[in-house]
NUPAFI-272859 format. One record per residue (C-alpha): x, y, z; residue number from 0. Coordinates in pm, 1 decimal. Layout:
<nodes>
+----------+----------+----------+-----+
|       px |       py |       pz |   k |
+----------+----------+----------+-----+
|        X |        Y |        Z | NUM |
...
+----------+----------+----------+-----+
</nodes>
This chain:
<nodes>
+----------+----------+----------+-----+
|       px |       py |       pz |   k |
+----------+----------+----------+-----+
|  13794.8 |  17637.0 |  18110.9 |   0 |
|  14099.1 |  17473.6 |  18118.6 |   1 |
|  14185.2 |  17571.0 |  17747.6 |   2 |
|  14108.7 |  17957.2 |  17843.9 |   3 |
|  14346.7 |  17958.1 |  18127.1 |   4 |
|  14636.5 |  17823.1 |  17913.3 |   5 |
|  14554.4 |  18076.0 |  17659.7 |   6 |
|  14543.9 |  18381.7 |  17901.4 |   7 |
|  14892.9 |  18253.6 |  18069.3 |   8 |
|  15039.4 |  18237.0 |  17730.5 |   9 |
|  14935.5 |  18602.1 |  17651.8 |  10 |
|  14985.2 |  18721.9 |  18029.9 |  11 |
|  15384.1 |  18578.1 |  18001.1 |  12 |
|  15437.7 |  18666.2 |  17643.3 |  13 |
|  15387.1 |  19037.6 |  17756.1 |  14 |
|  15568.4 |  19017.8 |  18080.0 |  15 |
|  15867.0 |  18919.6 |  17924.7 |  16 |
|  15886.8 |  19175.8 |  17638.4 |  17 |
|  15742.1 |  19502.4 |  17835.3 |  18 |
|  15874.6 |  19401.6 |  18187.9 |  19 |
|  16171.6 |  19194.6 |  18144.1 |  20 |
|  16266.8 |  19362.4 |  17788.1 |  21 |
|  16353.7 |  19004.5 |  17619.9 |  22 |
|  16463.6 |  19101.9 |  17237.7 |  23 |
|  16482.2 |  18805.2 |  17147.9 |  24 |
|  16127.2 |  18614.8 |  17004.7 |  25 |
|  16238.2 |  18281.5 |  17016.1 |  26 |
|  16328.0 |  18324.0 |  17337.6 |  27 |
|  16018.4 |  18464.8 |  17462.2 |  28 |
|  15836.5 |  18219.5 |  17257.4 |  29 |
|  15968.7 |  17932.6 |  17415.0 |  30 |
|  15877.8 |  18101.5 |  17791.9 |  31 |
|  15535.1 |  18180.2 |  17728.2 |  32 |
|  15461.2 |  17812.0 |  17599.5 |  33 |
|  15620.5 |  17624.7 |  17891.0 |  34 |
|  15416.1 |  17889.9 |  18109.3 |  35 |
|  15111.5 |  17802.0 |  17904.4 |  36 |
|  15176.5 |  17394.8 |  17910.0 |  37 |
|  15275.2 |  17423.9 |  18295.9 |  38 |
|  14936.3 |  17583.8 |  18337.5 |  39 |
|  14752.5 |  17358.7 |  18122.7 |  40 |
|  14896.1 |  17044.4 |  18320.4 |  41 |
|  14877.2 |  17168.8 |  18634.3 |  42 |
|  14459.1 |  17223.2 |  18590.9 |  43 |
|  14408.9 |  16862.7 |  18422.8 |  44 |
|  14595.0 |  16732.5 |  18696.8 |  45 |
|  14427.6 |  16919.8 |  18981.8 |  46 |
|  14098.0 |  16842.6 |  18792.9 |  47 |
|  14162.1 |  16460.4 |  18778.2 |  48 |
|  14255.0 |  16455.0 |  19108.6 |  49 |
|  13861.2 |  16634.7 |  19213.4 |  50 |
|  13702.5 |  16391.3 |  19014.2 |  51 |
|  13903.0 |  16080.8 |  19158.4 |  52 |
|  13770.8 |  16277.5 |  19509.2 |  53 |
|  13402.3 |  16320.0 |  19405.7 |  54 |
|  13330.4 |  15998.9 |  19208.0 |  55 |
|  13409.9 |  15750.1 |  19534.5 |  56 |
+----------+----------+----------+-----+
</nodes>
């Protein structure tokens, strides 16, 4: 699940910033959609570790 949700932020910011924003350049955009995609996937592990710390006392 968690590997879905990194891969639909990716694809959800890569668009927002060349249809919305209008960023030319790809690099650019490149580099925003991964730290989107890496700040979503370490947010979820984090918030998931965190439920099983919770549920396994």
């Amino acid at each position: 699940m968690q590997e879905i949700l990194t891969v639909i932020a990716y694809l959800v910011v890569w668009l927002i910033c060349k249809e919305i924003v209008g960023i030319q350049s790809g690099l650019v955009t490149l580099i925003i959609s991964l730290g989107a995609a890496v700040l979503i996937y370490v947010l979820s592990a984090v918030r998931w570790r965190e439920n099983k710390k919770k549920y396994d006392r």
